[in-house]
C-alpha positions as MATLAB code, in Angstrom:
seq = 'XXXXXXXXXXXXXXXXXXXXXXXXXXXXXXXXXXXXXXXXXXXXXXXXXXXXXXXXXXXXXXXXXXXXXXXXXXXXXXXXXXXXXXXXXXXXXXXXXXXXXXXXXXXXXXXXXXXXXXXXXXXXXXXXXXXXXXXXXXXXXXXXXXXXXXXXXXXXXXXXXXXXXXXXXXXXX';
ca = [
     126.123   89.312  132.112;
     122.867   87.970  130.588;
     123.121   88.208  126.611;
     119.439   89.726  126.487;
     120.144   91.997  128.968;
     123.770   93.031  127.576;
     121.689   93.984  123.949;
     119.333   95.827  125.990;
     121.547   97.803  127.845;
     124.049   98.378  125.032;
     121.300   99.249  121.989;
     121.762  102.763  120.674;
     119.805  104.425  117.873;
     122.131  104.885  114.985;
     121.855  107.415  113.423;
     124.727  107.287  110.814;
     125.371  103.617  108.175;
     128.189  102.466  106.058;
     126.652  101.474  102.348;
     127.341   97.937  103.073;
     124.090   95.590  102.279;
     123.003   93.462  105.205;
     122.871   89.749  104.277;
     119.736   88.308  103.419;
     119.521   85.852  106.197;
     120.797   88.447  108.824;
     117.111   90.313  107.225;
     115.393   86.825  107.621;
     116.486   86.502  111.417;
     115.375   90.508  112.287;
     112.019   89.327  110.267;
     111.993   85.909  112.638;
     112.345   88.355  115.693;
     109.486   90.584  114.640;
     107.162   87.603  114.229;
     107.938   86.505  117.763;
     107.035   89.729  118.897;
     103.546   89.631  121.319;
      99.708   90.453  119.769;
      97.197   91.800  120.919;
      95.148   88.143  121.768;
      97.519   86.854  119.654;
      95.737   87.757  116.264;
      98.826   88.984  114.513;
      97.254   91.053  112.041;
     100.752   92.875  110.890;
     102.254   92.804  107.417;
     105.865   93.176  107.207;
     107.500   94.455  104.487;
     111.542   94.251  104.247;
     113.534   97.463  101.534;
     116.415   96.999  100.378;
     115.854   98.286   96.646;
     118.090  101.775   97.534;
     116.174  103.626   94.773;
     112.924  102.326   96.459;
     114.351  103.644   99.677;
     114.781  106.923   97.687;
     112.276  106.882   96.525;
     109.942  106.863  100.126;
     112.047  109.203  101.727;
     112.112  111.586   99.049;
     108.109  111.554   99.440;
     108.176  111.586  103.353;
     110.381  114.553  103.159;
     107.798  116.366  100.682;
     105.062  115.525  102.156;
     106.452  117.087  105.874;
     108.130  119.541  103.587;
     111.273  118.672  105.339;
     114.048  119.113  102.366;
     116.839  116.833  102.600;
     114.891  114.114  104.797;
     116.874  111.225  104.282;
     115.924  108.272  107.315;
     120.192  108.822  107.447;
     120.299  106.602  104.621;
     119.915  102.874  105.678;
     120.895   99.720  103.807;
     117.491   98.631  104.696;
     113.845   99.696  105.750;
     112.040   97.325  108.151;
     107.915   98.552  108.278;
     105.692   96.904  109.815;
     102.111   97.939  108.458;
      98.984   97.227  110.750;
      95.323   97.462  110.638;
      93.962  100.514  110.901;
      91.344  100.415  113.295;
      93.066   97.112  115.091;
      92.858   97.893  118.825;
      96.722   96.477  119.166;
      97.749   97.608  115.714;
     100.086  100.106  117.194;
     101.070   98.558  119.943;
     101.860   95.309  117.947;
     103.922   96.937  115.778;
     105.898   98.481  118.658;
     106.402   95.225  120.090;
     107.620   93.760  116.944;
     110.090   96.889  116.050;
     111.867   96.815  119.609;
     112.308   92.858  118.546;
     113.926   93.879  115.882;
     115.881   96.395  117.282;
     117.450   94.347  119.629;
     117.990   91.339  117.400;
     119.876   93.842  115.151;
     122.012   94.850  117.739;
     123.363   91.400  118.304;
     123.985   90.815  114.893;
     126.350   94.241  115.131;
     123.426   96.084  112.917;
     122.172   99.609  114.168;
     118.859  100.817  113.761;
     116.828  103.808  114.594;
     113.223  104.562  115.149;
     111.435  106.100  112.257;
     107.974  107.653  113.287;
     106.941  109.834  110.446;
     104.453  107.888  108.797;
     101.414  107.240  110.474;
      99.498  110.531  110.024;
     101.231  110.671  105.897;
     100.029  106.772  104.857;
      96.700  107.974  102.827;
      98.292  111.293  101.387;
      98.456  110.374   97.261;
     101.853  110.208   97.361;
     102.643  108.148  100.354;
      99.841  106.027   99.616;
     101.040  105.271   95.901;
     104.640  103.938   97.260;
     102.384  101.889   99.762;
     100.552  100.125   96.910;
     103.832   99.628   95.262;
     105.090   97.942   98.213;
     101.748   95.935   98.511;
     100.967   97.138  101.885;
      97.305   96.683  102.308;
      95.102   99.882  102.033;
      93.296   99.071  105.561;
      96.858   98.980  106.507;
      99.017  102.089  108.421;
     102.228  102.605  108.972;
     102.793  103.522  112.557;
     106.775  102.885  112.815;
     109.604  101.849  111.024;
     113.278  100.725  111.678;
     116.010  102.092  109.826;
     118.740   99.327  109.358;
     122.162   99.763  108.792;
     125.882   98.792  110.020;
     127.202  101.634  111.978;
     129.418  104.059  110.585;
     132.490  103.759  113.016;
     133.576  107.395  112.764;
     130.277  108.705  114.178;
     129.635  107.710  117.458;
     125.956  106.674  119.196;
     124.260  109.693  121.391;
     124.466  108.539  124.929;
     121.504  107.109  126.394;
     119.909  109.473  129.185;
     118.376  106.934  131.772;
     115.633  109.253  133.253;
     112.435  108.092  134.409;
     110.672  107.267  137.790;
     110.734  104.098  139.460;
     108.881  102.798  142.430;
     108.672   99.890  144.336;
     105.729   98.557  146.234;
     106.414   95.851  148.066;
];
């Protein structure tokens, strides 16, 4: 089978890590794969900023959680944060940032990493608290959050969800 295809059809979210760091050039390949990732017109107007500070991970998911007032929010506590950050009022922004997660996603995968979507941002960026982390992190202010990924190496006594193929399909030919 195709390689690209046999990532794409194996990728699960993981939802459960071990505590073991990813390598830094295993986080400079995933940050390769993002940047191939299509733009809108090709303006690439994203900012991506790479976590692996675990008290800085704390840190933003301790705030998330408080800010959905969602105790015990934990983003099932990854050896790494990928987030992408994109202009606010960029036509693309969101959808650039899509395009660059599901890069890294997959290029994860093949490097035996799991990831899962984390989508709890984008309507939180500009409360104080959120915001202040954001600075930290020197994402820009005209900047939002509109995904992240979650990176970790699975934890082999919890098993992926199975993947529910639904959807329609049709041919016109």
């Amino acid at each position: 089978m195709n390689e690209v295809m046999k990532h794409i059809l194996t990728r699960r979210s993981i939802r459960s890590f071990t505590k073991e760091p990813i390598p830094r050039d295993i986080l400079e390949k995933l940050v390769e794969a993002a940047l191939c990732a299509p733009s809108g017109k090709g303006q690439q107007t994203w900012k991506f900023t790479v976590i692996t500070n675990q008290e800085m991970i704390t840190r933003l998911t301790e705030a998330i959680g408080h800010e959905l007032q969602r105790g015990g929010y934990d983003m099932y506590c990854p050896a790494a944060i990928f987030m992408p950050s994109n202009l606010r009022d960029g036509i693309w922004s969101k959808e650039d940032n899509a395009c660059a997660l599901e890069n890294v996603f997959l290029a994860a995968h093949s490097y035996g990493i799991g990831s899962v979507w984390i989508n709890q941002m984008q309507n939180i960026c500009d409360t104080p608290g959120i915001r202040a982390i954001l600075d930290e992190l020197n994402v820009p202010a005209d900047h939002v959050v509109f995904g992240m990924a979650a990176l970790g190496y699975p934890d082999p006594d919890s098993a992926p969800r199975p993947i529910k193929r639904i959807g329609t399909v049709e041919y016109i030919e």
